[in-house]
C-alpha positions as CSV (number, residue, x, y, z in Angstrom):
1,X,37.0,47.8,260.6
2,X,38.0,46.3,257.3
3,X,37.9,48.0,254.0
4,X,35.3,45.5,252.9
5,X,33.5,46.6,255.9
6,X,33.9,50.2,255.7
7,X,33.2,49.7,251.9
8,X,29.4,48.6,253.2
9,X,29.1,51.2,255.7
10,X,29.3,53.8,252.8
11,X,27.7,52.2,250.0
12,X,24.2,51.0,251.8
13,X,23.0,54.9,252.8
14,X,23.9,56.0,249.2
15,X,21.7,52.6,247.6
16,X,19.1,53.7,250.2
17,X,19.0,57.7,249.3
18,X,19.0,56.7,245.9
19,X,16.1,54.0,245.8
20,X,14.0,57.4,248.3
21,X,15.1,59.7,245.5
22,X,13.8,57.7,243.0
23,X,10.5,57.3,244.7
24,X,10.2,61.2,244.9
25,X,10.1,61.1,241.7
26,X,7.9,58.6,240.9
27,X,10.0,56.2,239.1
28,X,9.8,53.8,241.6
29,X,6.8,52.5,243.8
30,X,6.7,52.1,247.5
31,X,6.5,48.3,247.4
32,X,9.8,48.8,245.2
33,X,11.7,51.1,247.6
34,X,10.5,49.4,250.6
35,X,11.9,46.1,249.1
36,X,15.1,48.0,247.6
37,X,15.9,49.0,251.0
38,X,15.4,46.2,253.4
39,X,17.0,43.6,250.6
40,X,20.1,46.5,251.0
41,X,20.3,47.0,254.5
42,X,20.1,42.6,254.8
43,X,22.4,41.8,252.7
44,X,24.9,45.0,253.6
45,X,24.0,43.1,257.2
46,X,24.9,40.0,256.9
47,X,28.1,40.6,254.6
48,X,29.1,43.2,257.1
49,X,29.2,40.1,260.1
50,X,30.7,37.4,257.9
51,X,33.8,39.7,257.6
């Protein structure tokens, strides 16, 4: 695994539990963190298989 790769693996689940947080708290919506978190998890995808 590359550091680019390993650099994903760690930042996606922090961008994730943030965007949940901030739902809890009810600065965000659920459309928002719905779309926060697939758009994360797709683009952490995608840029973790072109590596």
């Amino acid at each position: 695994m590359t550091d680019a790769q390993f650099g994903l693996v760690v930042s996606t689940p922090i961008i994730i539990g943030f965007s949940v947080a901030l739902n809890r708290m009810g600065i965000l919506q659920a459309y928002s963190t719905t779309i926060a978190v697939a758009a994360s998890g797709l683009v952490a995808a995608i840029l973790f298989f072109q590596q």
